[in-house]
C-alpha positions as CSV (number, residue, x, y, z in Angstrom):
1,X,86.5,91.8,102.0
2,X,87.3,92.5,98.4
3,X,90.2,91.2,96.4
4,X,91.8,94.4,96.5
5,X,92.1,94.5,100.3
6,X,93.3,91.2,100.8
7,X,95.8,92.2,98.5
8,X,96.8,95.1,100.4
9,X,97.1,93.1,103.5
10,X,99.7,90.3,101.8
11,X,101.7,93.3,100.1
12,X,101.9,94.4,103.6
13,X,103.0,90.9,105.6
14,X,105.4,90.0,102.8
15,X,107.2,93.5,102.8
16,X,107.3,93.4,106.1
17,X,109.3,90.0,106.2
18,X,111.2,91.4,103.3
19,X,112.0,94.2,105.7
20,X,113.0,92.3,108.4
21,X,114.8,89.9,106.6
22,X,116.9,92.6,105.3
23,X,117.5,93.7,108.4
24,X,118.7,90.2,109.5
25,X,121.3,89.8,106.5
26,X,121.9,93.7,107.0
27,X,120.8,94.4,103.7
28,X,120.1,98.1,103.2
29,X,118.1,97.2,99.7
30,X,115.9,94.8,100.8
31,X,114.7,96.8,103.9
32,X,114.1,99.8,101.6
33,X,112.3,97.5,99.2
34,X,110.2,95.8,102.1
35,X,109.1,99.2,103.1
36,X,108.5,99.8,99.3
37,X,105.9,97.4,99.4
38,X,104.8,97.8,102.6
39,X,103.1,101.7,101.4
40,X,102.1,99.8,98.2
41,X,99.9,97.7,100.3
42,X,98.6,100.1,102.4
43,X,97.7,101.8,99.1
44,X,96.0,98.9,97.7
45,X,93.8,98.2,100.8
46,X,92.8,101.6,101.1
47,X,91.6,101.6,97.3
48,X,89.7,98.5,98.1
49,X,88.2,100.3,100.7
50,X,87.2,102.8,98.7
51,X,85.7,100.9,95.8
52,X,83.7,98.5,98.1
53,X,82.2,101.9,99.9
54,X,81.7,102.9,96.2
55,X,79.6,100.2,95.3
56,X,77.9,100.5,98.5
57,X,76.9,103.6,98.1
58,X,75.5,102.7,94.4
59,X,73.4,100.0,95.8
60,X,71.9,102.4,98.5
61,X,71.0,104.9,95.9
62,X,69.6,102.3,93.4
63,X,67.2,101.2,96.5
64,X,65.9,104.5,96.9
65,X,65.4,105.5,93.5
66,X,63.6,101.9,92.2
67,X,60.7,103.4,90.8
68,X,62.4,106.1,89.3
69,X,65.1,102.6,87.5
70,X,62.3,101.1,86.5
71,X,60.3,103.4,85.0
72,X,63.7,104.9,82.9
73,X,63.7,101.7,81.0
């Protein structure tokens, strides 16, 4: 797991505290705001996810193609 994804996940479990907490103190901000991060994390894991099947994808090629790397140098 990346940085990016573990990221993601905290964003996620500290929005939703925020959220809940908000809904505790009935505090209409902080449960919009807890959402508010709650989508940001989900954003950044799924970007992590990408980039990690990015540079997956990369290294695949790269094993495929080694004679045609190391004759391009």
């Amino acid at each position: 797991m990346n940085r990016d994804r573990l990221e993601g996940k905290w964003k996620q479990l500290s929005g939703s505290v925020r959220e809940q907490w908000g809904r505790l103190t009935d505090d209409r901000l902080s449960v919009v705001a807890g959402q508010h991060d709650q989508l940001a994390g989900r954003v950044q894991e799924r970007s992590g996810i990408y980039k990690e099947e990015g540079e997956r994808q990369l290294k695949a090629f790269m094993r495929r193609n080694r004679e045609w790397n190391s004759t391009s140098r």
